[in-house]
N, C-alpha and C positions, 0 to 999 in steps of 0.2 A: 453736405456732410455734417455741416452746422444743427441742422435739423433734424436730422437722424441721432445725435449726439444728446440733442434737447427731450427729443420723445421717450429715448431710453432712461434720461434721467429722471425726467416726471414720471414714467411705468414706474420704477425702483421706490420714489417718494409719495407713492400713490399707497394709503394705509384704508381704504375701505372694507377690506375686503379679512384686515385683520381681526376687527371684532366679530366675523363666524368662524374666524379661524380659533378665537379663545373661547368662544360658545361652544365651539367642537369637541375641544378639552374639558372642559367643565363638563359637561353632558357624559362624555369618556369618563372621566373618572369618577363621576358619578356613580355611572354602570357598573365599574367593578369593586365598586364599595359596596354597594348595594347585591350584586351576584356575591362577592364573598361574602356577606353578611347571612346571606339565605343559605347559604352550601355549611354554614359553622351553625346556624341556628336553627336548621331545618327539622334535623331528627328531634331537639326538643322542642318545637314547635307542635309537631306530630304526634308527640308524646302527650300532649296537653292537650288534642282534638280526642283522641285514642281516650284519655282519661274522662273526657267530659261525655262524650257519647255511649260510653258504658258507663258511667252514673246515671245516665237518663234512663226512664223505665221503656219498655219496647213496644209499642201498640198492639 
C-alpha cells in the first residue's frame, strides 16, 4: 500500500510534461491573435493589393 502511495505521489510531482503543456498555450494564443488580426485587417489589406494591381499597366 506503501508503494502505491509513493507512485502516486511522484506521478502528481512529476512536472515534464508541463513545459508542452505552456508551449501549447502560447502557440494557442498565438493563433487567435494572429486569426483576429487577419479577419480585422483583411479587407484593408485587399484594398491595397486591389489598388496596386490596377496602378500597374496591363500587358
Amino acid at each position: 500500500m506503501l508503494n502505491l502511495m509513493v507512485k502516486l505521489q511522484n506521478m502528481f510531482r512529476n512536472e515534464k510534461g508541463q513545459g508542452m503543456v505552456e508551449y501549447g498555450l502560447i502557440i494557442g494564443l498565438v493563433a487567435i491573435i494572429a486569426i483576429s488580426a487577419l479577419t480585422f485587417l483583411g479587407p484593408k489589406v485587399a484594398g491595397v493589393f486591389n489598388a496596386i494591381s490596377s496602378a500597374l499597366p496591363s500587358p
